[in-house]
N, C-alpha and C positions, 0 to 999 in steps of 0.2 A: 504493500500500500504506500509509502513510502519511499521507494527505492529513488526516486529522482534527486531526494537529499545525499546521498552517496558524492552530489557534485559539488566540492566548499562553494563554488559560484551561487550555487542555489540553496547553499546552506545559508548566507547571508543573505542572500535577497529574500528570504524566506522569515527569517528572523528579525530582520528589520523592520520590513513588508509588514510583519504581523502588528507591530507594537503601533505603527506607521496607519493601519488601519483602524483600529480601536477608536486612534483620535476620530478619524475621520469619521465615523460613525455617529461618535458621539459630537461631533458638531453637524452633523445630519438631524439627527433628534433635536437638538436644542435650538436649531433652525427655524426648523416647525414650529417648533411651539414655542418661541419668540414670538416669530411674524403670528401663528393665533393668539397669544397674550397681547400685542400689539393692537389688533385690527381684529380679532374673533370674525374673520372672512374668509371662506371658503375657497370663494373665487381667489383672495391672495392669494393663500395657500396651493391654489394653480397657477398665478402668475411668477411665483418664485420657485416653481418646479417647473416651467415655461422657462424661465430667463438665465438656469443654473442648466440645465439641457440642450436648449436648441442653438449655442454653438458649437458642442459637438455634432450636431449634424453636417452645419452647414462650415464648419471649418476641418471635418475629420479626413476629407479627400487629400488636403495641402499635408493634415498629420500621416496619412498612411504613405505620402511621395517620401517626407521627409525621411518616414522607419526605412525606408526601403533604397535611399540616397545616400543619406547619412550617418552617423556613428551611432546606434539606437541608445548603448552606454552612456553618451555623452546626453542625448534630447532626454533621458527620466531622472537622468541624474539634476537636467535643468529644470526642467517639470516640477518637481519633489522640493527645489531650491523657491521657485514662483508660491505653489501652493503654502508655501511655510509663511511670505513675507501674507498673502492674502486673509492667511488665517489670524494672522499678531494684527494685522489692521483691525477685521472684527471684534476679537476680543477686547481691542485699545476702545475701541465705540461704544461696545457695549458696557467695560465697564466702569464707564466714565457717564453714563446714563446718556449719551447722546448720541443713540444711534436711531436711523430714522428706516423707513421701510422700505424707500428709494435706495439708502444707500446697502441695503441686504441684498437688494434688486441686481444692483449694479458690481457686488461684489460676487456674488451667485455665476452671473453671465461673462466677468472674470474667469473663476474657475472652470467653467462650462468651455473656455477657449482655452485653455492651459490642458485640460482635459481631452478634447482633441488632439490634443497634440501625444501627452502619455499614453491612453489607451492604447493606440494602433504600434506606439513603439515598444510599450511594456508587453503585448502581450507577442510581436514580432521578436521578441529579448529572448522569450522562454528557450526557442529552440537553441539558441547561441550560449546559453549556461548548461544546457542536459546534451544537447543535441538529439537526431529524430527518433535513435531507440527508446529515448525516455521523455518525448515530448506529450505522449498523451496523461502522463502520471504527471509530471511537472502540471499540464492546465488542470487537471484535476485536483492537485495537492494546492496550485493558487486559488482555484474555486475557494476550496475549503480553509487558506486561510483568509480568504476574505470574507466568508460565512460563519468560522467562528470567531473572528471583532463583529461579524454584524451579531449576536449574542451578546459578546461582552461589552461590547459598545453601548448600544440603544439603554443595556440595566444601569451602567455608571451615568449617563447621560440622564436619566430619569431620578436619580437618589438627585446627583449633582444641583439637578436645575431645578429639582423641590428644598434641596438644602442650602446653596448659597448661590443658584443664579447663572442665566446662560452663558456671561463673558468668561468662568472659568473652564464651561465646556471648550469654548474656544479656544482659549488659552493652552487646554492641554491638550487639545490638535494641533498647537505651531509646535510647540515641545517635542509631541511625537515625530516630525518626519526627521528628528536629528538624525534619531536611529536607524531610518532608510537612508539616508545619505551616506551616512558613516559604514553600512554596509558595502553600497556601489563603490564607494573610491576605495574598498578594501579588496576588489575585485581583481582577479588576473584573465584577463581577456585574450585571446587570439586575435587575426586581424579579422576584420570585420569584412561580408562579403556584400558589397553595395551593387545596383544596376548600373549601368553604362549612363554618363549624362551628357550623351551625343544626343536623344532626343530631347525636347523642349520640355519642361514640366507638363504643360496642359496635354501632350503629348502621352505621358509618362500615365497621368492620372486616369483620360481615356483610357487608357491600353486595361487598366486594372476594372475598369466598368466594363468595360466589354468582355472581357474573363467571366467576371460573374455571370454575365446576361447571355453569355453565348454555352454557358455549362450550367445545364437544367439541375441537378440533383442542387448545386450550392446555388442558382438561384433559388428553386424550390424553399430549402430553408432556410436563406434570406427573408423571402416572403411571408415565410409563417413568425421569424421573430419579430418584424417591423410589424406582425395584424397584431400579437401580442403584446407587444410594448405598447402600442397607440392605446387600444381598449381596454386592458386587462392590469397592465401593470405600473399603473398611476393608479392603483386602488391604497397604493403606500402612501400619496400624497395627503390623502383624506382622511388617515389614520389618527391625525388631534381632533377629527372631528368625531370618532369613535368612541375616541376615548374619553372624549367628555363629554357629547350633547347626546350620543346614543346606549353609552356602556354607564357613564355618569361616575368616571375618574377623573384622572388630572394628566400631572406632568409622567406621575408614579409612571401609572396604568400603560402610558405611552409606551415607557422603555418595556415593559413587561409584553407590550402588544409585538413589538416591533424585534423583542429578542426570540418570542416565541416563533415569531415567522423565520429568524435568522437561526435558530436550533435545527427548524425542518429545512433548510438549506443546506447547513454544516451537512444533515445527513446524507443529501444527495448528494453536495463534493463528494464526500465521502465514500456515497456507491462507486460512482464513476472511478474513484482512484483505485479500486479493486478490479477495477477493469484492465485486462491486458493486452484488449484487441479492440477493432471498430465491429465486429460481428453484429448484428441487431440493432446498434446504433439508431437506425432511420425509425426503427419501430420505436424506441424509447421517446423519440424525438416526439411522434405521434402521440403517442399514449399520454407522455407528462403535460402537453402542451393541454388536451383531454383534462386530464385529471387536475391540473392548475384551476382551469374555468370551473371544473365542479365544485372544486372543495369554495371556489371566490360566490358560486351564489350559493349554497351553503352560511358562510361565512356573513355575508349581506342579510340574513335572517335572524341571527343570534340576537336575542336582548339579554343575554345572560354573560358577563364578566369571563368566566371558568369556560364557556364552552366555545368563548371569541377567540379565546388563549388558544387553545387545545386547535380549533378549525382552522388557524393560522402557521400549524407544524405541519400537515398534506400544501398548504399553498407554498409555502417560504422551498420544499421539499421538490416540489415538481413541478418551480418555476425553473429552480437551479437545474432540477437534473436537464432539462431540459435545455437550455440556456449553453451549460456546459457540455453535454452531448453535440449542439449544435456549435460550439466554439472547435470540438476536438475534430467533428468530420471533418468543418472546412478548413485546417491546417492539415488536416492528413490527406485530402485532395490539391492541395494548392501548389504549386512549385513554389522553391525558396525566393524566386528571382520577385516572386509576386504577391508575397505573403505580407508584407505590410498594405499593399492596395488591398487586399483582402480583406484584411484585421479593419480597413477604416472603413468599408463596406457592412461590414460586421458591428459596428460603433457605428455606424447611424442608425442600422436599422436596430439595435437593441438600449442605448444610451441615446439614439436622435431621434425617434418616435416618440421617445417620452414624455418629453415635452411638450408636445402636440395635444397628446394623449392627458397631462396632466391641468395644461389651459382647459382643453374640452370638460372632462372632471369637476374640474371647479366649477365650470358655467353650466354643467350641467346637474350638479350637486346643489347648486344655490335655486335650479328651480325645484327638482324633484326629489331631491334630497340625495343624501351619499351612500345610505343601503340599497336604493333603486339603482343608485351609479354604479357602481361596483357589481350588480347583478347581471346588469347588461356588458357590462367587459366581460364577465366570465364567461357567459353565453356566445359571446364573438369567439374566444380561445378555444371553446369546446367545438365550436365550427371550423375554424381553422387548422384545428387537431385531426379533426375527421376529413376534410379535403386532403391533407397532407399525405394522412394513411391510405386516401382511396390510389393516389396516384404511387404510390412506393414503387410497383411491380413492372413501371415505367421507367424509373430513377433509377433500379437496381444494376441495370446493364454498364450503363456511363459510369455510374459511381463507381464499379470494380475495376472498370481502364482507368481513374483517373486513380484510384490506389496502387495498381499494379505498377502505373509508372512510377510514381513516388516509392515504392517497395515496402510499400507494404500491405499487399494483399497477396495472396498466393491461390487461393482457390474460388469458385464462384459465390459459394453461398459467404464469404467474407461480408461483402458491401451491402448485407440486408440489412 
């Protein structure tokens, strides 16, 4: 389950990473439920998950040239260095009591462009610390430690910000990325293997959209993560709204809401990193994307505290596994040459629908309320789930050539 730590490269990026995430979490939670204690508005609540997302969309094509141009070591290493000064501004605002909700706005849509740029590079990094025998463990073993800070994050961010107040959440998110930093410049890298930069960027970035569009199985589930990000998983956004006007907790209840979905996460990292091969993959893909919408209208019915908890360990569970299942195919199809246009393909449709996803949310929570919102995303995922799976037995062909070049597939029934 494990074995990807075997590389010191990815034993510090790993350990860093973790501590590095936690923060990040917990300035996630305390986000929230700032801008609700500020403005108790919903629709905010959508425009600051709107304005903290959608320049990863619209900036992830420039971040996937750069992974793929550039030193990928050098772009997270600067990354990790931006987010640290962005998170000490917030916390400076906040706990000096003058901070306003424009400028959470504006620091949000900061990050959301810094983020563009790390995603496509961090997640292009993986293969260049394990290399491709252990790159499916390595994205699985990041899943999971990003899913367990999203646990311990969201419960320390919930005491924190009922005990002494959101600016110390922030505070101990700039603190944290020391520890990624001081990981990556501990690193012993090789030379790094960039594309040719005879053709022109705009050039370069096409080439990586036409890859996708021109290779059905990875557009396929391209498609089914951007229907689920849009509808389904901006049901996180609306979560102060749960926890207070429908569950009738507070700051607590939040992190409690929000570690429980990050527990059933941890555990789908965790399946996948027990995985040794891409075998079934496409069905998993199907099934959790399926089983996310159920458990989310499910979930949208609860008036009960214990059983909102409990319904948000199947959602947090089989958004990841899914999420992650669909990160590992499309790096185990993709060529090296192409894997960061890939990665930033991959980060809009799962990081740059959200946004989208998370404005509509808001506007449509403030008319009909956030248990009817959330019921209708889940229903779009469960639909999207089941198109996906009706077309597999179409995909399955392509998908085997595009592993067998890469080497790794060896037999037919492999790419199901």
């Amino acid at each position: 389950m494990v074995r990807s730590l075997r590389h010191r490269n990815f034993q510090l990026f790993f350990s860093g990473q973790m501590i590095s995430l936690i923060g990040t979490w917990m300035q996630n939670v305390a986000q929230a439920w700032l801008v609700y204690r500020l403005t108790g508005s919903s629709l905010l609540l959508g425009v600051v998950g709107f304005a903290g997302q959608i320049p990863v969309f619209l900036l992830a094509p420039i971040g996937g040239l750069a992974a793929d141009r550039w030193n990928r070591h050098r772009i997270v290493i600067g990354t990790q260095i931006v987010s640290m000064i962005l998170a000490c501004i917030l916390a400076i605002l906040t706990l000096l009591h003058i901070v306003a909700v424009w400028e959470i706005v504006v620091l949000a849509a900061l990050l959301g462009a810094v983020n563009a740029f790390d995603i496509p590079a961090r997640q292009s990094f993986l293969i260049d610390m394990v290399g491709r025998e252990d790159l499916m463990n390595a994205i699985a073993l990041n899943s999971s430690m990003f899913n367990g800070a999203r646990v311990i994050g969201p419960a320390i961010a919930g005491l924190l910000v009922a005990w002494i107040g959101e600016g110390w959440c922030f505070f101990a998110n700039a603190v944290s990325y020391i520890a990624v930093i001081i990981g990556l410049l501990l690193m012993k890298l090789g030379p790094m293997r960039v594309v040719s930069k005879q053709a022109t960027p705009i050039e370069h970035i096409a080439e990586g959209f036409r890859f996708v569009r021109r290779t059905a199985p990875i557009m396929a589930i391209m498609l089914l993560i951007g229907l689920v990000s849009l509808v389904a998983v901006p049901y996180s956004v609306l979560m102060p709204i749960f926890a207070d006007r429908v569950l009738h907790g507070g700051a607590r209840a939040l992190g409690i809401l929000m570690g429980a979905s990050g527990v059933g996460a941890l555990l789908g990292a965790l399946t996948l990193a027990m995985r040794r091969g891409v075998h079934g993959l496409g069905r998993w893909i199907a099934f959790s994307a399926i089983a996310f919408g159920a458990s989310l209208v499910l979930f949208s019915f609860s008036r009960w505290f214990l059983l909102s908890a409990i319904l948000l360990v199947p959602v947090g569970y089989s958004v990841m596994l899914q999420m992650s299942s669909s990160n590992t195919m499309i790096q185990a199809m993709v060529p090296d040459e192409l894997r960061g246009r890939a990665m930033a393909v991959y980060t809009m449709m799962f990081m740059g629908m959200a946004p989208m996803g998370a404005l509509f949310a808001g506007v449509l929570a403030d008319s009909i309320g956030a248990p009817w919102t959330v019921a209708i995303g889940g229903i779009g995922a469960m639909a999207g789930g089941f198109l996906f799976w009706r077309r597999l037995p179409k995909l399955r062909f392509e998908a085997r050539e595009l592993l067998v070049a890469q080497g790794l597939a060896g037999e037919p029934e492999q790419a199901k």
